[in-house]
Backbone as JSON, one array per atom type, in Angstrom:
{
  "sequence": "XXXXXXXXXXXXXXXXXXXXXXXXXXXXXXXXXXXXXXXXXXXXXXXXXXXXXXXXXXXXXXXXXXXXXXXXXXXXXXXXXXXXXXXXXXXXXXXXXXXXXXX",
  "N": [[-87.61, -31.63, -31.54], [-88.01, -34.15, -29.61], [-88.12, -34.33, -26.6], [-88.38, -32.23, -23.24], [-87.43, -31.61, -20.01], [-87.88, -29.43, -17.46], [-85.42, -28.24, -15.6], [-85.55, -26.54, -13.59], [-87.63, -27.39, -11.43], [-86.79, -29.48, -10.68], [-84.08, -30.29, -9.16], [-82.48, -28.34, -7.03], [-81.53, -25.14, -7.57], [-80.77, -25.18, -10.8], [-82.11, -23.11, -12.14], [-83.54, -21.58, -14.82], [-82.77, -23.46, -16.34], [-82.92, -26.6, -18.94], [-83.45, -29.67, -19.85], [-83.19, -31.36, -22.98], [-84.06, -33.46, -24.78], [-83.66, -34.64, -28.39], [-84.09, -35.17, -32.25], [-82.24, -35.82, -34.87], [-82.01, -35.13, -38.38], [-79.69, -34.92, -41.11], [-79.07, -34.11, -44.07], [-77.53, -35.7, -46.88], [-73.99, -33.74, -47.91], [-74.79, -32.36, -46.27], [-74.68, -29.5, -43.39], [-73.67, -28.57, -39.97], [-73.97, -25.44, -38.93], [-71.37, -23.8, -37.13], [-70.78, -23.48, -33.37], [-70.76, -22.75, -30.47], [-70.34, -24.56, -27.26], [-70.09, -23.28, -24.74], [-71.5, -23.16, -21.42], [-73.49, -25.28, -22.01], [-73.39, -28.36, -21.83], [-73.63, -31.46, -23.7], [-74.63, -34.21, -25.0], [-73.98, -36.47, -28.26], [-75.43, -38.54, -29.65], [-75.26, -41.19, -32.69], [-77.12, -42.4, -34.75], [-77.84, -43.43, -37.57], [-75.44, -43.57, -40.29], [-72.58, -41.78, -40.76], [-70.35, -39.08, -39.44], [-68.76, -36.52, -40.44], [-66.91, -34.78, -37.27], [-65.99, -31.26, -36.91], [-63.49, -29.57, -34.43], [-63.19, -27.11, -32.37], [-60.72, -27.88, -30.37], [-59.17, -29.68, -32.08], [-57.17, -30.42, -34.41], [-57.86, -32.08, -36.47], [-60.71, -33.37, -38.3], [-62.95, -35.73, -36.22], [-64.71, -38.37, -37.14], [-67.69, -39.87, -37.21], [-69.36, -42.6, -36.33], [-72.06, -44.48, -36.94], [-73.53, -46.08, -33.78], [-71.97, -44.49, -32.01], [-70.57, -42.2, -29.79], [-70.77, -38.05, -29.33], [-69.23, -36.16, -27.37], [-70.03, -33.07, -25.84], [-68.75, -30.15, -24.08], [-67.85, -28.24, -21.6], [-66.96, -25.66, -23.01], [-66.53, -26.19, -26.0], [-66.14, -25.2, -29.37], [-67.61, -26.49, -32.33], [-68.52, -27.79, -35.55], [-70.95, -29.89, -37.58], [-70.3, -31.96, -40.48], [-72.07, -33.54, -43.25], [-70.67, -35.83, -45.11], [-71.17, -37.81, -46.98], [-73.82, -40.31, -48.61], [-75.85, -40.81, -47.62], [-78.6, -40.11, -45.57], [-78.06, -38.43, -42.44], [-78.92, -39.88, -39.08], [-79.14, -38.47, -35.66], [-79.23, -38.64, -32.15], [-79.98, -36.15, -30.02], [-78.79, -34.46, -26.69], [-78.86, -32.48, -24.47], [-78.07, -29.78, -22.04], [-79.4, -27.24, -22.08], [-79.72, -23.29, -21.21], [-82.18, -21.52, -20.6], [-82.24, -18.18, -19.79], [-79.46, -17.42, -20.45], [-80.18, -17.52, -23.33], [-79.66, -20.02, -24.63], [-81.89, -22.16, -25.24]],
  "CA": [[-87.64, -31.81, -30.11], [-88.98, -34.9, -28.89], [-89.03, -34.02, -24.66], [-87.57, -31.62, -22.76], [-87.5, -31.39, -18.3], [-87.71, -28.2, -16.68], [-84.66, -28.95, -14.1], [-85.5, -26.08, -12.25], [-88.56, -27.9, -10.78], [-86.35, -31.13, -10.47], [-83.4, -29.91, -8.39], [-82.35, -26.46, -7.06], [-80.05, -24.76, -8.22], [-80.68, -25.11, -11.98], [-83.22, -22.32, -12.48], [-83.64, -21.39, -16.06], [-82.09, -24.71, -17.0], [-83.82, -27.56, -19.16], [-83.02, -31.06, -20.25], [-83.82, -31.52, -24.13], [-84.18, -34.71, -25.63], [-83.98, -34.14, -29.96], [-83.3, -36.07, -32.76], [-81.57, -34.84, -35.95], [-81.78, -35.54, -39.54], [-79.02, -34.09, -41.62], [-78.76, -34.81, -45.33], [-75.78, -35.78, -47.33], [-73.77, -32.37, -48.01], [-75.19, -30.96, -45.17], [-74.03, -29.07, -42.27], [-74.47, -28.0, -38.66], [-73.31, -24.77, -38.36], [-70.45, -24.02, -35.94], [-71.36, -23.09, -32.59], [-70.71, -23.38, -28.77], [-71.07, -24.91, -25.94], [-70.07, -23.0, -23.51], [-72.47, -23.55, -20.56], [-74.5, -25.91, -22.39], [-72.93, -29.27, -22.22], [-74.23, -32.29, -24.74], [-74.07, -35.79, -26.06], [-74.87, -36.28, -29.22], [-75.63, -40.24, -30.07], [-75.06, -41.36, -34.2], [-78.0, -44.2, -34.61], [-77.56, -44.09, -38.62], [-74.73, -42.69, -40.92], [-71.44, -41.32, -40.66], [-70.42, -37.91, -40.12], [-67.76, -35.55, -39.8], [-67.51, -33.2, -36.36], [-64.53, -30.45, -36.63], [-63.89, -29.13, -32.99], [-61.94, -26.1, -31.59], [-59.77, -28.74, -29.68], [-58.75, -30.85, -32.29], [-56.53, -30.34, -35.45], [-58.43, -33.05, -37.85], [-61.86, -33.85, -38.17], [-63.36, -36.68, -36.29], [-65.6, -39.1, -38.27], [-68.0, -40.72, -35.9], [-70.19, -43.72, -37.17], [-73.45, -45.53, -35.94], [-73.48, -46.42, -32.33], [-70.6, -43.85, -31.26], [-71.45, -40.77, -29.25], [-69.85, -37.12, -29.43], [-68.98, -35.48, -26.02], [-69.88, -31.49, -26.61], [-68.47, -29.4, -23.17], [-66.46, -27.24, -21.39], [-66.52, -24.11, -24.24], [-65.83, -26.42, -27.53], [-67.02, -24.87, -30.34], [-67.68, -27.22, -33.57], [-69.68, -28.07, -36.48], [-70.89, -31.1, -38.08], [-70.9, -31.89, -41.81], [-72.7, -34.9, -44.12], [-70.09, -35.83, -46.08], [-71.8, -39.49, -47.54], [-74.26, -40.18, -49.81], [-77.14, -41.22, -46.97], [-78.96, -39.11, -44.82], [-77.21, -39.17, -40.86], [-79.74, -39.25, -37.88], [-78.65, -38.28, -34.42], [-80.02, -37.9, -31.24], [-79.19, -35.24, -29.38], [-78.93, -34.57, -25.87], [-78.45, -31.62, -23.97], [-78.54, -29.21, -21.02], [-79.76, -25.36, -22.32], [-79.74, -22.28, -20.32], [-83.21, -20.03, -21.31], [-81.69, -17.06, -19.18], [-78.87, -16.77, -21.41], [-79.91, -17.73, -25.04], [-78.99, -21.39, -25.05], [-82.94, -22.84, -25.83]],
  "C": [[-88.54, -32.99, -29.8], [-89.4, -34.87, -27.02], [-87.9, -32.86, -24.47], [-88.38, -31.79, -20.94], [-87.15, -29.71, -18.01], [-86.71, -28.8, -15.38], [-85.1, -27.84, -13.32], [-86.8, -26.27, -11.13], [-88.11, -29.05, -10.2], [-84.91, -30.72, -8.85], [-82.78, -28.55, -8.43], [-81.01, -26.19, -7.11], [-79.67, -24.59, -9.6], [-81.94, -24.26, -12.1], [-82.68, -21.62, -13.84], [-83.01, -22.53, -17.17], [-83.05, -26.25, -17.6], [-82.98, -28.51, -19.96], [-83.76, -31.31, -21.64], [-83.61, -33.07, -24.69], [-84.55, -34.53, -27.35], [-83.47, -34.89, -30.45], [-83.0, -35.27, -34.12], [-81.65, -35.5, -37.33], [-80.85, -34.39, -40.49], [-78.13, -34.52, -42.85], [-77.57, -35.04, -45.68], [-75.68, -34.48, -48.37], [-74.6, -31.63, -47.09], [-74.27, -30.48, -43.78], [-75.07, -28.7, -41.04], [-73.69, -26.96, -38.45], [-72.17, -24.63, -36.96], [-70.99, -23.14, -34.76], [-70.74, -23.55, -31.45], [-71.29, -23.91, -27.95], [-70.35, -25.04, -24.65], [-71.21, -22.71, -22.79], [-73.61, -23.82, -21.09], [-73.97, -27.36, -22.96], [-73.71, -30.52, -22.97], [-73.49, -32.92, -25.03], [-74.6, -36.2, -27.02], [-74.38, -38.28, -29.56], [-75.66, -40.13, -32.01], [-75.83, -42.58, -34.11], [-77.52, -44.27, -36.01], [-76.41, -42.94, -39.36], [-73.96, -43.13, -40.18], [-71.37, -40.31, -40.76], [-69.64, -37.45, -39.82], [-68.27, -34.42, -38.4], [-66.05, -32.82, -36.64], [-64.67, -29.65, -35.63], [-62.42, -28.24, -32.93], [-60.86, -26.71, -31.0], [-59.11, -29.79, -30.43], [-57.89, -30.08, -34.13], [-57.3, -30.8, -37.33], [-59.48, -33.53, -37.43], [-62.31, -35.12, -37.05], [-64.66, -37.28, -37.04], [-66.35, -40.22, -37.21], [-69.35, -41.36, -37.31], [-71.5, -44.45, -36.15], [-72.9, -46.3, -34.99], [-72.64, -45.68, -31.68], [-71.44, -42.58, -30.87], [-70.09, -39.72, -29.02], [-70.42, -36.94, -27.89], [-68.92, -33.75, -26.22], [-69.54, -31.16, -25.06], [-67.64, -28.54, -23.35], [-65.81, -26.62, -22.94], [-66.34, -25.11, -25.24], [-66.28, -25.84, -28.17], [-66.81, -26.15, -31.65], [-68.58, -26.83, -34.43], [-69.46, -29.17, -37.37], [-70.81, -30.71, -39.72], [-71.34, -33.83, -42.45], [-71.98, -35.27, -45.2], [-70.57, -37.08, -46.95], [-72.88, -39.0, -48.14], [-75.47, -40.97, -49.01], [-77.17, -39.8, -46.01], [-78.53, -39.42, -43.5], [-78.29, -39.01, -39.98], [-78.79, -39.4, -36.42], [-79.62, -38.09, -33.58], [-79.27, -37.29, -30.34], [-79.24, -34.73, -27.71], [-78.37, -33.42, -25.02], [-79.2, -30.53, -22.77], [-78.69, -27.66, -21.68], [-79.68, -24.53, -20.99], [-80.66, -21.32, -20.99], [-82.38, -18.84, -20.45], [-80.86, -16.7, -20.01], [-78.79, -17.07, -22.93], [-80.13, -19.13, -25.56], [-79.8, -22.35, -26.02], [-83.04, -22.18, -27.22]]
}
């Protein structure tokens, strides 16, 4: 975690809701478990690497590369993997919900 915002001090209406700012290191052969994001939408930025995401909405992997950004919403579920032979960093970007689980 490098920051996070309490939105529900910022504008009303998001109470129990916070703005995370994180960055990710995720070796080669590694994974990100699969997971949702329903009501917890996220952009996830690729500064170094290449990496596979496989998404509930999609048939065949995408393979996203340095400078490209994933779009996580509306319910997808995925999970990343490290298929290369460097370590991938990401930064990650997202809205949580403490009330139901999300942080």
């Amino acid at each position: 975690m490098l920051s996070e915002v309490d939105l529900s001090t910022e504008i009303k209406g998001l109470e129990g809701r916070k703005l995370r700012y994180r960055y990710w290191w995720i070796a080669p052969g590694g994974i990100v478990p699969i997971h949702s994001h329903a009501d917890r939408p996220a952009l996830i930025y690729v500064v170094k690497g290449e990496i596979y995401e496989h998404r509930s909405d999609q048939e065949e992997p995408h393979i996203y590369k340095a400078g490209e950004v994933s779009n996580e919403s509306q319910g997808v579920k995925h999970w990343w993997e490290n298929k290369g032979n460097e370590t991938v960093e990401l930064i990650a970007t997202d809205i949580c919900n403490a009330e139901t689980g999300s942080c």
